[in-house]
C-alpha positions as a printed NumPy array, in Angstrom:
array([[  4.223, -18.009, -15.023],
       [  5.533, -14.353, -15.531],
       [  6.464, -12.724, -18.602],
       [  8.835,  -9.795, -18.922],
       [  7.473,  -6.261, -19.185],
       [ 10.124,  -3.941, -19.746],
       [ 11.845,  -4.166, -16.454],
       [  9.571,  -6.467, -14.956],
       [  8.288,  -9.589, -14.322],
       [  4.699,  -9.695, -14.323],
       [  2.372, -12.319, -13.824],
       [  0.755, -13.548, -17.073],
       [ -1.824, -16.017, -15.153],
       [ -4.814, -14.284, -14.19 ],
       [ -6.857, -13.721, -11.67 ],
       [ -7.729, -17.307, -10.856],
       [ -4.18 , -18.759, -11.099],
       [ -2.438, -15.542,  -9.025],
       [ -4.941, -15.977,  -5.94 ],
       [ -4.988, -19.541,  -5.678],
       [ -0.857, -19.315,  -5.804],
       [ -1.008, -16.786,  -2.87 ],
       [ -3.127, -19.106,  -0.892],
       [ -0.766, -21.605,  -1.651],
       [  1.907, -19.355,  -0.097],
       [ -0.265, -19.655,   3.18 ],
       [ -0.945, -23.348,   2.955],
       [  2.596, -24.439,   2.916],
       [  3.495, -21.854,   5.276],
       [  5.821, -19.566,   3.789],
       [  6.706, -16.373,   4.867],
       [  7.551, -12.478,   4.189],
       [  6.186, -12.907,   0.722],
       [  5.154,  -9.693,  -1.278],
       [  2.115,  -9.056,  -3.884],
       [  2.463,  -5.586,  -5.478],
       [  0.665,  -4.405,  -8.715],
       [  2.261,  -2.341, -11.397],
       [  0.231,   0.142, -13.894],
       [  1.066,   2.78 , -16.353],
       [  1.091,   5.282, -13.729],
       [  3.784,   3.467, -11.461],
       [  5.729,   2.258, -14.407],
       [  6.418,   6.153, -14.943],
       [  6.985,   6.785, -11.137],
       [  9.336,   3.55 , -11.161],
       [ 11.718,   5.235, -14.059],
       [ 12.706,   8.12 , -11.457],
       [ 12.929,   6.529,  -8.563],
       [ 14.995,   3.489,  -8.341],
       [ 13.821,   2.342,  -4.454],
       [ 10.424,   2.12 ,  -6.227],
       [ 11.588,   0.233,  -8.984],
       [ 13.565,  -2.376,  -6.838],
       [ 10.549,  -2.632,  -4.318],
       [  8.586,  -3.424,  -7.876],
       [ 11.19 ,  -5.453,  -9.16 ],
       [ 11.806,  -7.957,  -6.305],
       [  7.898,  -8.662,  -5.03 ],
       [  7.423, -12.137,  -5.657],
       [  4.153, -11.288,  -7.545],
       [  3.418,  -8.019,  -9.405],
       [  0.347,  -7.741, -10.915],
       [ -1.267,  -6.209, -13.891],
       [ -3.415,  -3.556, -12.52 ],
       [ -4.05 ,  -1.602, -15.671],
       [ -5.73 ,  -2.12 , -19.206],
       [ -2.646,  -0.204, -20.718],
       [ -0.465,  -2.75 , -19.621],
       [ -2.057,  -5.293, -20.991],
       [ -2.642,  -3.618, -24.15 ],
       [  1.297,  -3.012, -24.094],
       [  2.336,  -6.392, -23.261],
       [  0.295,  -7.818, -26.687],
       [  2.2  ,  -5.093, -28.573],
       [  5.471,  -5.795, -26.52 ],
       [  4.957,  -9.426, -27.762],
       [  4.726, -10.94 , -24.213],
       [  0.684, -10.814, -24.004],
       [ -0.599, -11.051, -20.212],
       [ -3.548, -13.228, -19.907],
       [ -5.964,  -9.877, -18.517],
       [ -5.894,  -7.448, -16.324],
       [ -5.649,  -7.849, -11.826],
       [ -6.543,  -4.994, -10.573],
       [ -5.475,  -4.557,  -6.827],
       [ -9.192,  -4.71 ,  -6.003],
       [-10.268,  -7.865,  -7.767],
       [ -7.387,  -9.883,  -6.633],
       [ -8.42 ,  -8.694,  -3.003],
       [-12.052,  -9.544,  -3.08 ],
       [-11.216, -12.858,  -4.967],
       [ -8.334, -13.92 ,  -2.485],
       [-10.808, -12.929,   0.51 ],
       [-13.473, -15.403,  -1.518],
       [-10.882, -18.562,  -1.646],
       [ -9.687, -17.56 ,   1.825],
       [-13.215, -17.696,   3.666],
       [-13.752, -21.292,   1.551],
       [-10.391, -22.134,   3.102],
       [-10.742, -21.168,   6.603],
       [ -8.138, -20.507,   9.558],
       [ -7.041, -17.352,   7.361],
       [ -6.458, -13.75 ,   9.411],
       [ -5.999, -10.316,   7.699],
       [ -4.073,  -7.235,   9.617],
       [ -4.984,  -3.995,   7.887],
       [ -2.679,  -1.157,   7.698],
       [ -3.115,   2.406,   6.203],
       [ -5.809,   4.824,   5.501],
       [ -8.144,   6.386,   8.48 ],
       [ -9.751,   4.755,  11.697],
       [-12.984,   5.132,  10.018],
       [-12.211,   3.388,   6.536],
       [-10.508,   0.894,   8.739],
       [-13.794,   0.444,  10.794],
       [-15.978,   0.278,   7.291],
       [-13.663,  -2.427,   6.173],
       [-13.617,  -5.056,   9.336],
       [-17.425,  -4.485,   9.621],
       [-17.923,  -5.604,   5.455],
       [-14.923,  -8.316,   5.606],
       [-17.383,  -9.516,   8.408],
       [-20.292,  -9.781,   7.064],
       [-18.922, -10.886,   3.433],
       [-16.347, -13.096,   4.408],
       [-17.328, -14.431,   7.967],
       [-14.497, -16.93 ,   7.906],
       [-11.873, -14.765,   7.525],
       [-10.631, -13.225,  11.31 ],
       [ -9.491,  -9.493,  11.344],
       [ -6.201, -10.199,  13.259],
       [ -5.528,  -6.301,  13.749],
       [ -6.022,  -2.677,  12.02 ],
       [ -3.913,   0.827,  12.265],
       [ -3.782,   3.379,  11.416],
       [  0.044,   5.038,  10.399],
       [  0.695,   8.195,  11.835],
       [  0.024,  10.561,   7.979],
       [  4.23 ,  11.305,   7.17 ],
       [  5.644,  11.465,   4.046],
       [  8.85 ,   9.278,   5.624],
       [  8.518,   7.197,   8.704],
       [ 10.727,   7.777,  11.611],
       [ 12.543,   3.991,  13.039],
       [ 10.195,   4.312,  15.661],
       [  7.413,   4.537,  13.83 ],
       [  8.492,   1.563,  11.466],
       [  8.667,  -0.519,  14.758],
       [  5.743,   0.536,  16.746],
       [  3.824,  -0.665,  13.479],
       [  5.722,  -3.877,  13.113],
       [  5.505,  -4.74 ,  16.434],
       [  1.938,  -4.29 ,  16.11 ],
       [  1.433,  -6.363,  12.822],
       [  3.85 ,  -9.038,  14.885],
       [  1.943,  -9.467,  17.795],
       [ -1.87 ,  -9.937,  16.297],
       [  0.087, -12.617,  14.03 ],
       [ -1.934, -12.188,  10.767],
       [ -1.877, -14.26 ,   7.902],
       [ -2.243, -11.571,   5.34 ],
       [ -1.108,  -8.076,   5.671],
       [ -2.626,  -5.784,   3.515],
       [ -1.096,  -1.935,   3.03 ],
       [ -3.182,   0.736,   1.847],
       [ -0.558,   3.87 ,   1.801],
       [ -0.693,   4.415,  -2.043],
       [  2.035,   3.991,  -4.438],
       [  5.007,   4.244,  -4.45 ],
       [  5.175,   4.736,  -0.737],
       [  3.828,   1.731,   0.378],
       [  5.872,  -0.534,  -1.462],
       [  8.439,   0.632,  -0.785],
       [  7.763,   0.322,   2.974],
       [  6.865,  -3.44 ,   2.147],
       [ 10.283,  -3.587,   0.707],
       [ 12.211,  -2.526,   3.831],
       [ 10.581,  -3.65 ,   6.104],
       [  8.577,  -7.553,   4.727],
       [ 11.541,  -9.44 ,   6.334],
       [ 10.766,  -8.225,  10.074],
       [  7.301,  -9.213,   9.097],
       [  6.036, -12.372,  10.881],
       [  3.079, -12.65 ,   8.007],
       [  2.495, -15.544,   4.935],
       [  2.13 , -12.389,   2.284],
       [  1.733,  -8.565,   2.374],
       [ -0.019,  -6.827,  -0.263],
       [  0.09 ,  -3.181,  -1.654],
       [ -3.442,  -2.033,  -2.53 ],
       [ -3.459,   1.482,  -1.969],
       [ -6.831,   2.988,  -3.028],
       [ -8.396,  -0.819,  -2.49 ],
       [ -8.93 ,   0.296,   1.001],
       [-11.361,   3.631,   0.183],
       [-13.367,   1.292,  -2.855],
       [-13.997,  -1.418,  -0.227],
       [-14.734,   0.748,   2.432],
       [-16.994,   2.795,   0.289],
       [-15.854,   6.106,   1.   ],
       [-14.939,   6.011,  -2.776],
       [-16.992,   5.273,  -5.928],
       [-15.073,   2.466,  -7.963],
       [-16.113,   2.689, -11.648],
       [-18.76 ,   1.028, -13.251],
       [-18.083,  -2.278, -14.516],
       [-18.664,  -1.288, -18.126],
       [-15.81 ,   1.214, -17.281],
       [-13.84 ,  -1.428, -16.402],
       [-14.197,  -3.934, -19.145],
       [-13.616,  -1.183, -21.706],
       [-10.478,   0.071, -20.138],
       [-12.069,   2.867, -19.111],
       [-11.771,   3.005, -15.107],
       [ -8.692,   6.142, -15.577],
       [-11.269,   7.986, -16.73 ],
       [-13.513,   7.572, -13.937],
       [-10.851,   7.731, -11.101],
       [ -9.929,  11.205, -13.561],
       [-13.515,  12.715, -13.018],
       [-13.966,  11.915,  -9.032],
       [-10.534,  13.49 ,  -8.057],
       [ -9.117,  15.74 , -10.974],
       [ -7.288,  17.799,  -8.641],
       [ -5.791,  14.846,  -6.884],
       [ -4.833,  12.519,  -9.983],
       [ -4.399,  15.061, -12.687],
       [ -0.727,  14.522, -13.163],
       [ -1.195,  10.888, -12.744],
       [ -3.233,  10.83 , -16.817],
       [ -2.641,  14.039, -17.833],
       [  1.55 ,  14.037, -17.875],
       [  2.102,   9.416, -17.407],
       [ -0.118,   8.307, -19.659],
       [  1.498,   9.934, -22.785],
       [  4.635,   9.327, -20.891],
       [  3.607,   5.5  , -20.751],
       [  2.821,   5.638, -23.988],
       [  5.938,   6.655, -25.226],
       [  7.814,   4.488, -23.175],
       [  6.298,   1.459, -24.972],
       [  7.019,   2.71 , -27.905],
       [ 10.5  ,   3.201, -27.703],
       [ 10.968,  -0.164, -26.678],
       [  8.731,  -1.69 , -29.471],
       [ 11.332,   0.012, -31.686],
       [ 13.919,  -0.854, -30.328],
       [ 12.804,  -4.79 , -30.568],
       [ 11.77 ,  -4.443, -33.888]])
């Protein structure tokens, strides 16, 4: 069940219902489907560029990875159940898929070493589920052809179930966009920073962080320099976007 957030269709399940549906996608053997998670942060990103917003708009699930969405959605009067962040619906897909069995993951993005740091922990924590494949993209801001089809022809040929992308927002979904129908895989996934907290070459917040809504903060203090923009200049933008549109429904 989704409900509409401004321009989108979210998922209103929770964590529980949106993992066991993408295992679902894998049981019945469907194909080229997307999972992409939306936040205040991308919502802003999403209002200037329109490839980003269709890549959004068109995954088959888009999660709510962000308290402020949530919060928004009660206000908006289309309440989500709670918040998926692109982390927890990893770790608790990876728990139903090593139950499951016969399940393979391809990882693509990031570094050779947070690549290594995440096959050795999938295989210790999840010994069920096969590491099909890892690469690492070449680091471009746009990918030439060739690149897009040296790494589809590598995703294609280890035959994964899953394919998870960890080239941060809005880049990779966008790639998953273009590119998920040349991709012989039961789902992709856009986690972006999922691949440094698992790896552990990044501090995820604490959990008391996380229940209170908190986790911005956190990501805030690590990397000011890197996310600045990203709290300092969307969240008031977010903030104002909800508004308007809880004015204009009123």
């Amino acid at each position: 069940m989704n409900k509409a957030f401004l321009k989108y269709d979210v998922s209103a399940m929770g964590i529980q219902a949106d993992t066991r549906t993408a295992l679902t996608w894998l049981e019945s053997g469907e194909k080229q489907k997307s999972v992409a998670t939306i936040n205040a942060h991308s919502t802003c990103v999403a209002e200037e560029d329109g490839e980003f917003r269709a890549a959004l708009q068109k995954s088959d699930m888009l999660v709510p990875d962000g308290a402020s969405i949530v919060w928004a959605s009660r206000l908006l009067g289309e309440p989500l159940a709670e918040r998926v962040s692109g982390y927890d619906f990893f770790t608790a897909f990876s728990a139903l898929a090593d139950v499951q069995g016969d399940v393979s993951y391809f990882f693509l993005g990031s570094s050779d070493k947070v690549l290594d740091a995440i096959s050795k922990r999938i295989t210790a924590e999840y010994p069920n589920i096969r590491i099909a494949g890892v690469l690492s993209p070449p680091f471009k801001t746009v990918f030439s052809e060739e690149d897009n089809a040296r790494m589809i022809a590598a995703v294609n040929a280890a035959k994964p179930s899953v394919l998870w992308v960890g080239m941060t927002a809005p880049k990779q979904e966008k790639w998953v966009e273009e590119n998920r129908a040349r991709l012989d895989v039961g789902f992709t996934a856009s986690i972006g920073a999922v691949f440094d907290f698992y790896a552990g070459t990044k501090v995820r917040a604490p959990q008391w962080m996380q229940r209170a809504g908190l986790e911005w903060v956190h990501r805030f203090m690590s990397e000011p320099k890197r996310v600045w923009k990203r709290y300092v200049v969307n969240n008031p933008r977010f903030v104002w976007l909800v508004i308007k549109n809880w004015l204009a429904g009123a």
